[in-house]
Biopython code that builds the backbone (N, CA, C, O; Angstrom):
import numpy as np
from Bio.PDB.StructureBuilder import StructureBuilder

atoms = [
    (1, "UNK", "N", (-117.961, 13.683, -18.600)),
    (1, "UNK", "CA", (-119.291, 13.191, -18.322)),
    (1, "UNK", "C", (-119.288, 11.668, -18.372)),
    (1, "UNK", "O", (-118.737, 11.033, -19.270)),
    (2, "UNK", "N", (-119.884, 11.174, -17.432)),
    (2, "UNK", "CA", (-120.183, 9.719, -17.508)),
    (2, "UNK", "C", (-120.967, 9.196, -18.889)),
    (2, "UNK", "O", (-121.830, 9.894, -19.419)),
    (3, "UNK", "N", (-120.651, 8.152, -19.308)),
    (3, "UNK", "CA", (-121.275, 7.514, -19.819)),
    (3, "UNK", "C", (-123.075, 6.728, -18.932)),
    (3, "UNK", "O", (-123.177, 6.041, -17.916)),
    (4, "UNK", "N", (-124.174, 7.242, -19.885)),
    (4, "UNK", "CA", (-125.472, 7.064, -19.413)),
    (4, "UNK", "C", (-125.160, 5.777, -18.587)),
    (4, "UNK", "O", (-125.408, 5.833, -17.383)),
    (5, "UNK", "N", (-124.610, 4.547, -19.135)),
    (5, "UNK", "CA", (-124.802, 3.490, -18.961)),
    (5, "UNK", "C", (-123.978, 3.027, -17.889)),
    (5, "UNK", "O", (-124.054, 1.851, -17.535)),
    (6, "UNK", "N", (-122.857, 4.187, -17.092)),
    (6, "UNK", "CA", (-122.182, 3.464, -16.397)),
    (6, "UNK", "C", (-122.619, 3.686, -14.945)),
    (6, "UNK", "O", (-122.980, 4.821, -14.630)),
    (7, "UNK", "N", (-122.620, 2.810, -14.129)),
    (7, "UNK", "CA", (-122.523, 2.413, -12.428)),
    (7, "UNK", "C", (-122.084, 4.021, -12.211)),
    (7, "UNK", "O", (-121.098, 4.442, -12.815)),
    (8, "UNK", "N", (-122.942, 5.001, -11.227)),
    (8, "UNK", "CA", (-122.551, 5.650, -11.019)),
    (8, "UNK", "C", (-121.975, 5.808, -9.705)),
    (8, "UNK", "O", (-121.759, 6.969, -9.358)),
    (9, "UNK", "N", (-121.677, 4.862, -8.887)),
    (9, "UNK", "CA", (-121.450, 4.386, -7.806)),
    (9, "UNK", "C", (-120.035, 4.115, -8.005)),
    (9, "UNK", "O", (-119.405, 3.906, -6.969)),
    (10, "UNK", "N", (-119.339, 4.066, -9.193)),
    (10, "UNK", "CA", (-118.436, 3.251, -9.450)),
    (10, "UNK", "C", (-117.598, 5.156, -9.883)),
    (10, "UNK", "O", (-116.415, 5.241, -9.555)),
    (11, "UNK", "N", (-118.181, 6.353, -10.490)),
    (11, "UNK", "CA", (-117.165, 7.250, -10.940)),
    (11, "UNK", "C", (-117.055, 8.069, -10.289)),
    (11, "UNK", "O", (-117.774, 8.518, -9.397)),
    (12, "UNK", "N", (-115.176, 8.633, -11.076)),
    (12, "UNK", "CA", (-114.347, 9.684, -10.733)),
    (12, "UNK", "C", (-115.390, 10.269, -9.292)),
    (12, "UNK", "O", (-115.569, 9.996, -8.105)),
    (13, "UNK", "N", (-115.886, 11.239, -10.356)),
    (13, "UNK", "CA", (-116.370, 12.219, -8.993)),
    (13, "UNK", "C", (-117.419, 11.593, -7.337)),
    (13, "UNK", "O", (-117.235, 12.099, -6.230)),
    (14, "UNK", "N", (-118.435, 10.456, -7.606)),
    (14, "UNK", "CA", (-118.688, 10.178, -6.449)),
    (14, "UNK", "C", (-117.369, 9.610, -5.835)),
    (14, "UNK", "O", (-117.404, 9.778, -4.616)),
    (15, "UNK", "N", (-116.315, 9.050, -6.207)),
    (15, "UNK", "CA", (-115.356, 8.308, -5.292)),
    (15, "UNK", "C", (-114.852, 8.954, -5.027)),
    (15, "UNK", "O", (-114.090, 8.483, -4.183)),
    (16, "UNK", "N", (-114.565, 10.540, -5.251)),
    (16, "UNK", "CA", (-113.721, 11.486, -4.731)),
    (16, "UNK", "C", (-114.215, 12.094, -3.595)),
    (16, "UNK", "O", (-113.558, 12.466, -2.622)),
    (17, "UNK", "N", (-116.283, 12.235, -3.893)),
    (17, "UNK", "CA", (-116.561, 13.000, -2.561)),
    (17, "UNK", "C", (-116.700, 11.571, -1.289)),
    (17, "UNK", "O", (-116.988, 11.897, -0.137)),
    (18, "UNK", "N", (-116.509, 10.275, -1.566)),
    (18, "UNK", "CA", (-116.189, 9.675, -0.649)),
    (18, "UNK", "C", (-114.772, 9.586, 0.468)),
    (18, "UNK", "O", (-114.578, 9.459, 1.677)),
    (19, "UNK", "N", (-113.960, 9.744, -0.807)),
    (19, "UNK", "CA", (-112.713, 10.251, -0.087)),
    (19, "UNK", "C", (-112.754, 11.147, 0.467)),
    (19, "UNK", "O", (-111.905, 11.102, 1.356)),
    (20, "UNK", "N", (-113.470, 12.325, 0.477)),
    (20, "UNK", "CA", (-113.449, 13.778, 1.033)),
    (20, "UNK", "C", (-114.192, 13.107, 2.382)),
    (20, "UNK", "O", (-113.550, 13.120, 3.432)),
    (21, "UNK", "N", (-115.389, 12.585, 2.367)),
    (21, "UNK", "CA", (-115.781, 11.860, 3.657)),
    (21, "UNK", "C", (-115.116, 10.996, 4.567)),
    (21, "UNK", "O", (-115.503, 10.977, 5.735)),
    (22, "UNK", "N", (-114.332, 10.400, 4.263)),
    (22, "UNK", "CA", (-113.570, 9.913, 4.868)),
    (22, "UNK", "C", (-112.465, 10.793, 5.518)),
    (22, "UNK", "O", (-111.859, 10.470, 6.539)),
    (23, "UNK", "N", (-112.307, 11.715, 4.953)),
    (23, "UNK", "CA", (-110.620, 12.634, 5.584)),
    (23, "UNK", "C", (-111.552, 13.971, 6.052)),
    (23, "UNK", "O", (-110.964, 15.034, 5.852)),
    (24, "UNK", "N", (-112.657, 14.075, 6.532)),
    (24, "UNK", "CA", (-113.587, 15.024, 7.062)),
    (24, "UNK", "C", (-112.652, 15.277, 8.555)),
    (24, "UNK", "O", (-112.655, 16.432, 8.983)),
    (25, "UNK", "N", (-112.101, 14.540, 9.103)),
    (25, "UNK", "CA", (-111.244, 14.932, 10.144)),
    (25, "UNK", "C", (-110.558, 16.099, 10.620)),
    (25, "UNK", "O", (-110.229, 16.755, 11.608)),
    (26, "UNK", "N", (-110.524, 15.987, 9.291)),
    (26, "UNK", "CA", (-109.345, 17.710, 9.036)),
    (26, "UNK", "C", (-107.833, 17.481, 9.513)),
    (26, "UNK", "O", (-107.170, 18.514, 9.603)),
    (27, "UNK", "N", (-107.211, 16.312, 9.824)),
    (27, "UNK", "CA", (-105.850, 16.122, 10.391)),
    (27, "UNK", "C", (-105.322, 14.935, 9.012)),
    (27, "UNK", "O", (-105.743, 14.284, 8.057)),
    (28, "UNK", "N", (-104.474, 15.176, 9.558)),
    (28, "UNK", "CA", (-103.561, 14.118, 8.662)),
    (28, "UNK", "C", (-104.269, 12.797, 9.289)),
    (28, "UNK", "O", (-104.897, 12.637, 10.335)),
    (29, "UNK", "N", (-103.799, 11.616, 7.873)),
    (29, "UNK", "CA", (-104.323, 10.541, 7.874)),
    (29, "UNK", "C", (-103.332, 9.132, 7.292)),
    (29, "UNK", "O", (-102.695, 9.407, 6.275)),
    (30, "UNK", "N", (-103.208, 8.191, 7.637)),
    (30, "UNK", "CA", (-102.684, 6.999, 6.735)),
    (30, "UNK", "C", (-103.178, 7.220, 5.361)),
    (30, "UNK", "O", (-104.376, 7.388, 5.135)),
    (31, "UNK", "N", (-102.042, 7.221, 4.205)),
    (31, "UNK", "CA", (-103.132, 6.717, 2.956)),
    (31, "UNK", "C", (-103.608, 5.822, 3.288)),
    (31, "UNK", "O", (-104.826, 5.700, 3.422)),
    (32, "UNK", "N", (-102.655, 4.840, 3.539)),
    (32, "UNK", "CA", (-103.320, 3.183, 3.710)),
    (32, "UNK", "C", (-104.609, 3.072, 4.981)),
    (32, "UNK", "O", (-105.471, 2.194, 5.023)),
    (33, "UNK", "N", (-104.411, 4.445, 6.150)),
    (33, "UNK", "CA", (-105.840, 3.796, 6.224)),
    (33, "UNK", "C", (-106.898, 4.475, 5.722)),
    (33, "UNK", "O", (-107.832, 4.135, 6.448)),
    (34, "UNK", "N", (-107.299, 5.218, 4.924)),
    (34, "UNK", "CA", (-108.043, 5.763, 4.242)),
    (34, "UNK", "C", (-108.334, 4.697, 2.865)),
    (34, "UNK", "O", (-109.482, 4.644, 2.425)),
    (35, "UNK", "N", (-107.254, 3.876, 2.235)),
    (35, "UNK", "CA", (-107.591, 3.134, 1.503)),
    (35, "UNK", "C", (-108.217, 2.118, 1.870)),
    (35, "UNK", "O", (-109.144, 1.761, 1.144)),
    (36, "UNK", "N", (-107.932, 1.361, 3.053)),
    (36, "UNK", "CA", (-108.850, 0.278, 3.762)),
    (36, "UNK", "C", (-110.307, 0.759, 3.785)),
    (36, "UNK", "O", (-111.146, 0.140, 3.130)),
    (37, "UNK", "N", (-110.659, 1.883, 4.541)),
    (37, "UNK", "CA", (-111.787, 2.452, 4.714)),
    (37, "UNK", "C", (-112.832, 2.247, 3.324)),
    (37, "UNK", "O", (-113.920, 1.677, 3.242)),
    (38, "UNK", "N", (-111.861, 3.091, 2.102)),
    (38, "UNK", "CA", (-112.392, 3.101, 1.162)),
    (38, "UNK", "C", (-112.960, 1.873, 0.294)),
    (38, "UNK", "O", (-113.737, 2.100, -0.634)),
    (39, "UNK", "N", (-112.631, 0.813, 0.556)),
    (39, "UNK", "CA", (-112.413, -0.343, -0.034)),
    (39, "UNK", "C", (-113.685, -0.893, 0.830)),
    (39, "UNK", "O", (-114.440, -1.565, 0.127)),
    (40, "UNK", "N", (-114.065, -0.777, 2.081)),
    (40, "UNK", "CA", (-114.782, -1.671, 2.916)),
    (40, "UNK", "C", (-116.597, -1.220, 2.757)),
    (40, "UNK", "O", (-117.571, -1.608, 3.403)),
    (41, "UNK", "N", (-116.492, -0.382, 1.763)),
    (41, "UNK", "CA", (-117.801, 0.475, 1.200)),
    (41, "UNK", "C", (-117.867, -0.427, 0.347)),
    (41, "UNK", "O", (-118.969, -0.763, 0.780)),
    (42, "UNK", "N", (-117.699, -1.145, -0.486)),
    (42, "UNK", "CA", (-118.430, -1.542, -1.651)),
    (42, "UNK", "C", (-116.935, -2.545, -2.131)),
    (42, "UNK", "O", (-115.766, -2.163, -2.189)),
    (43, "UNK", "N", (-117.682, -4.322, -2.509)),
    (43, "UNK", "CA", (-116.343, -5.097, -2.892)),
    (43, "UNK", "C", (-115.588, -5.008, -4.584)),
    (43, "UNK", "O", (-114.615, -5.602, -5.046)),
    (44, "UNK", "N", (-116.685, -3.828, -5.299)),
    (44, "UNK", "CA", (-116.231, -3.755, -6.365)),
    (44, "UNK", "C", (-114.942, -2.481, -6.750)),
    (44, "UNK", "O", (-114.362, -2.220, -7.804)),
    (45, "UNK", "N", (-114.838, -1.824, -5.213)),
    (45, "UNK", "CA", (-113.806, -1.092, -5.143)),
    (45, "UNK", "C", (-112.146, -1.545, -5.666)),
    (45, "UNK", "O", (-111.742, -2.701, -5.537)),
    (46, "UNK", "N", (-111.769, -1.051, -5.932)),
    (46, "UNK", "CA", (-110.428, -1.747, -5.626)),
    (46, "UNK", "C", (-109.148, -0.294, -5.606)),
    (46, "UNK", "O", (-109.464, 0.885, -5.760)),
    (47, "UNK", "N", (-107.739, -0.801, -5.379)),
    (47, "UNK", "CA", (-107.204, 0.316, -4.974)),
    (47, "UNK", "C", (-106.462, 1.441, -6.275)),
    (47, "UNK", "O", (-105.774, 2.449, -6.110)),
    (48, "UNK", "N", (-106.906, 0.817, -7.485)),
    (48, "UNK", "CA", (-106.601, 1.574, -8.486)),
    (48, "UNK", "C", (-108.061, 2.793, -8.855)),
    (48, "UNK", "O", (-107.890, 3.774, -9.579)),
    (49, "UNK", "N", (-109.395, 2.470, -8.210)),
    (49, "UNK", "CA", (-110.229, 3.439, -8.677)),
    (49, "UNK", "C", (-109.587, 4.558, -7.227)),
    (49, "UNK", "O", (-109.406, 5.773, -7.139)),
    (50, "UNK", "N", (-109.451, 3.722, -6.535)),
    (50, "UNK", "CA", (-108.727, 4.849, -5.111)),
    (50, "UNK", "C", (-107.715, 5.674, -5.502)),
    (50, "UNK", "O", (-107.694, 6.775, -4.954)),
    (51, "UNK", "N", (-106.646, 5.365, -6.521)),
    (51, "UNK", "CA", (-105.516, 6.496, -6.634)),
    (51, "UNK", "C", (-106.332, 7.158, -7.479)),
    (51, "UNK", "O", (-106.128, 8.363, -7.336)),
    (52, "UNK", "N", (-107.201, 6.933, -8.331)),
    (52, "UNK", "CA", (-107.965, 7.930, -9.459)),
    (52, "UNK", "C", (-108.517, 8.909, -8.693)),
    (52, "UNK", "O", (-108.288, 10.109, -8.845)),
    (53, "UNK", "N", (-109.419, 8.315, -7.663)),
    (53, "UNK", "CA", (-110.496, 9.466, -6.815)),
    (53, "UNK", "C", (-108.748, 10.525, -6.205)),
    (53, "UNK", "O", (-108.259, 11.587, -6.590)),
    (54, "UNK", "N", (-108.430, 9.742, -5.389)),
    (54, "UNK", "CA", (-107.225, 10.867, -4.981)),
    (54, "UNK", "C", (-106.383, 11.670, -5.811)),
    (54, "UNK", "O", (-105.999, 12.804, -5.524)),
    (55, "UNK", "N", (-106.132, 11.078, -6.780)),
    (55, "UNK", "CA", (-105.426, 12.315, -8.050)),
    (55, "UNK", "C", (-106.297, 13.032, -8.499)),
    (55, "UNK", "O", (-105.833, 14.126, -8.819)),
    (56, "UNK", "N", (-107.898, 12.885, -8.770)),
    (56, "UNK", "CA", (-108.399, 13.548, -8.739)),
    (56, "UNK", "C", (-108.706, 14.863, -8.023)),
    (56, "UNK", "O", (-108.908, 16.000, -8.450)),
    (57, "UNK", "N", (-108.677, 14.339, -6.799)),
    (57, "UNK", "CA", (-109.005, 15.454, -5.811)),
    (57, "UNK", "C", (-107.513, 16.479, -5.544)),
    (57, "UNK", "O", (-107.480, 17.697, -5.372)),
    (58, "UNK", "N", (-106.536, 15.653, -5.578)),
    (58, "UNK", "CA", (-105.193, 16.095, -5.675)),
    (58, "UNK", "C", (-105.131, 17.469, -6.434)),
    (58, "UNK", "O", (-104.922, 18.569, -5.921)),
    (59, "UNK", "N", (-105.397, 17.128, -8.023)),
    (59, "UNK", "CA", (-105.412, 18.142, -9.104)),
    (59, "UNK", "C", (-106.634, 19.109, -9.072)),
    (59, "UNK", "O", (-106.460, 20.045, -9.853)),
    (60, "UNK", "N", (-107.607, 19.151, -8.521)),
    (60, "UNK", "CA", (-108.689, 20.430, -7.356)),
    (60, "UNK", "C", (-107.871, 21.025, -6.529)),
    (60, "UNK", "O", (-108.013, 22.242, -6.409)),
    (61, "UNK", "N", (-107.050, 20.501, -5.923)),
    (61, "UNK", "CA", (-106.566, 21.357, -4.984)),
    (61, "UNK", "C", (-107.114, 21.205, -3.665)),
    (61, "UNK", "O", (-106.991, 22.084, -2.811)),
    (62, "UNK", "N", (-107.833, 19.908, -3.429)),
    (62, "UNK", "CA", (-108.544, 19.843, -2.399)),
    (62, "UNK", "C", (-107.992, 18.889, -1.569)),
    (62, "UNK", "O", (-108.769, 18.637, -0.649)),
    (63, "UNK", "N", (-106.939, 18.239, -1.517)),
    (63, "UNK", "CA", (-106.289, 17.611, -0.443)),
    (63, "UNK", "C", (-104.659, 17.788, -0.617)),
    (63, "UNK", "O", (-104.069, 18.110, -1.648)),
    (64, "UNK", "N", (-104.098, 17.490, 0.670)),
    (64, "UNK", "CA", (-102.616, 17.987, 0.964)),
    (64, "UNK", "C", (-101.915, 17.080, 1.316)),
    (64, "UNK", "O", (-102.582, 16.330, 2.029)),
    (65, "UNK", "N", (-100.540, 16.612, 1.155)),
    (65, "UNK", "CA", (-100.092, 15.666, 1.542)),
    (65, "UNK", "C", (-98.600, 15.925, 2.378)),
    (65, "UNK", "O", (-97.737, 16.705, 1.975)),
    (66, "UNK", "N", (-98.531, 15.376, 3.205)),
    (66, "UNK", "CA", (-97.196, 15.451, 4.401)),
    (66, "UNK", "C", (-96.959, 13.849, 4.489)),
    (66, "UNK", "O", (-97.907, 13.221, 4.962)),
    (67, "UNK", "N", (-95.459, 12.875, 3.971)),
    (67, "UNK", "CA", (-95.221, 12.202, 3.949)),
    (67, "UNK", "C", (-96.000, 10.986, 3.194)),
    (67, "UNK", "O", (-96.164, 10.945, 1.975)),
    (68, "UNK", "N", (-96.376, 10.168, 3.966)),
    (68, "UNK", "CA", (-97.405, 9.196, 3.390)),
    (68, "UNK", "C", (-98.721, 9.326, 3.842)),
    (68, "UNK", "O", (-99.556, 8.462, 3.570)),
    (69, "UNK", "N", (-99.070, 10.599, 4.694)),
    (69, "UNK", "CA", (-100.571, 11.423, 5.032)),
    (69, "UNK", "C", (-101.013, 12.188, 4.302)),
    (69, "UNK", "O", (-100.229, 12.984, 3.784)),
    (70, "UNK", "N", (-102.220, 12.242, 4.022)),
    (70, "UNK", "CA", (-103.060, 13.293, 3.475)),
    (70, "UNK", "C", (-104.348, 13.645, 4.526)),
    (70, "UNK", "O", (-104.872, 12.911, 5.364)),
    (71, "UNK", "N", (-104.671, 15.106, 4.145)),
    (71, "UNK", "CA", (-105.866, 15.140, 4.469)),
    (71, "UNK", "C", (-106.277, 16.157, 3.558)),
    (71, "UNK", "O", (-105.607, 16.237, 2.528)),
    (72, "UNK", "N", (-107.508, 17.187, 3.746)),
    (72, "UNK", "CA", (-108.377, 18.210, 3.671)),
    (72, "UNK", "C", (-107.403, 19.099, 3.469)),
    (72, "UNK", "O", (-106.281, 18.918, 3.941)),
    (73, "UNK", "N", (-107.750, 20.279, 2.666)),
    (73, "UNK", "CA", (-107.009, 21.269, 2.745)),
    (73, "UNK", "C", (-107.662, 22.311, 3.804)),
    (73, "UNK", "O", (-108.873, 22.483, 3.658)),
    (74, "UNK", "N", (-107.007, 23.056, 4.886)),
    (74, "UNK", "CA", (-107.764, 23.887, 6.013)),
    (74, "UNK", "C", (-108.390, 25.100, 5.239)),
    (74, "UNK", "O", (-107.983, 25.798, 4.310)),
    (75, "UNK", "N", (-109.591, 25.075, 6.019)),
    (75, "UNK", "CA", (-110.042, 26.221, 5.820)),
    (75, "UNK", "C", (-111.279, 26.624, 4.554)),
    (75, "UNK", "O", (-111.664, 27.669, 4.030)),
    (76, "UNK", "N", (-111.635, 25.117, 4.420)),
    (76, "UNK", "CA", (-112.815, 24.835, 3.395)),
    (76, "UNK", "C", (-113.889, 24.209, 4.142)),
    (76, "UNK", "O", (-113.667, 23.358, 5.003)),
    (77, "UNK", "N", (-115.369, 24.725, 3.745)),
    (77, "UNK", "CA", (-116.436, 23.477, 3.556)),
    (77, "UNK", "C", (-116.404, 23.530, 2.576)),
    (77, "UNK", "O", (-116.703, 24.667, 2.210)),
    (78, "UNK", "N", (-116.101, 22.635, 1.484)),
    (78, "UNK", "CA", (-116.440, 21.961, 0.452)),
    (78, "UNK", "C", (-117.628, 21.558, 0.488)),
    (78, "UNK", "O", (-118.066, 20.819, 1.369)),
    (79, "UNK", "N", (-118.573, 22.201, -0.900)),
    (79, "UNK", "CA", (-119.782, 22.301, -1.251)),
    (79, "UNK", "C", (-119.431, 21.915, -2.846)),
    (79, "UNK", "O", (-118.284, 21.885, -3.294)),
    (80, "UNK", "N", (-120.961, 21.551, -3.809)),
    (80, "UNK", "CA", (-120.306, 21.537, -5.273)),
    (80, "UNK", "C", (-120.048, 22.974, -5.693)),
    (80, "UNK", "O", (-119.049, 23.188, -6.379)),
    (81, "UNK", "N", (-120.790, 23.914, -5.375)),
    (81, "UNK", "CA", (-120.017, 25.197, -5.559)),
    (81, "UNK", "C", (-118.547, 25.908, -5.781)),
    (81, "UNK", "O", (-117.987, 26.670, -6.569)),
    (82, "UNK", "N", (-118.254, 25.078, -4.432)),
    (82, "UNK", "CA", (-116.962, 25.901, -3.998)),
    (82, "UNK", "C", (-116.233, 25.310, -5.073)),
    (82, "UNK", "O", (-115.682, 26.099, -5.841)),
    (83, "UNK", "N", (-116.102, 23.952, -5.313)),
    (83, "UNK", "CA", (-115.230, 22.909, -6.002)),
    (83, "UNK", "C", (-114.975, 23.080, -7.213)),
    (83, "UNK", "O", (-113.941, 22.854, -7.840)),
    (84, "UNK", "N", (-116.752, 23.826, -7.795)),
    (84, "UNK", "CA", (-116.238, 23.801, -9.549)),
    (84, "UNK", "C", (-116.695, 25.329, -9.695)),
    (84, "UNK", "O", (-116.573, 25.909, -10.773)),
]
sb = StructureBuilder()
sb.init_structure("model")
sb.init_model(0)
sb.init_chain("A")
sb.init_seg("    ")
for serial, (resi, resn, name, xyz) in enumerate(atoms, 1):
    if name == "N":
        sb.init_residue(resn, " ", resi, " ")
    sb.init_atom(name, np.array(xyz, "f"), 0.0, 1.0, " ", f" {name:<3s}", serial, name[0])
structure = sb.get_structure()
């Protein structure tokens, strides 16, 4: 659970369903350009809350990786339901 007081703009779980917005494609993707993307939302981003949101989502089970691509895992809409 977040702390009351913190930027919620700033945690784990919203930066993860941003990442999930971003790789909505459903195909493989650059990390790096998914990290640009991610970064160009807000300048208080930086690329260490980005590996958090992605290990996050990593350890869900909700994204897949082939080389230095990731995307979506097939065969989901991801809802908060499905997720937790």
């Amino acid at each position: 659970m977040p702390n009351p007081e913190t930027d919620l703009s700033l945690s784990l779980m919203y930066l993860g369903s941003e990442v999930m917005s971003i790789l909505s494609s459903k195909k493989y993707v650059y990390i790096e350009e998914v990290l640009m993307n991610f970064l160009k939302v807000d300048a208080r981003r930086n690329p260490d809350l980005f590996l958090d949101a992605l290990t996050f989502l990593y350890s869900l089970g909700i994204v897949e990786h082939s080389g230095y691509k990731i995307k979506l895992k097939n065969h989901h809409d991801y809802t908060q339901a499905t997720i937790f």
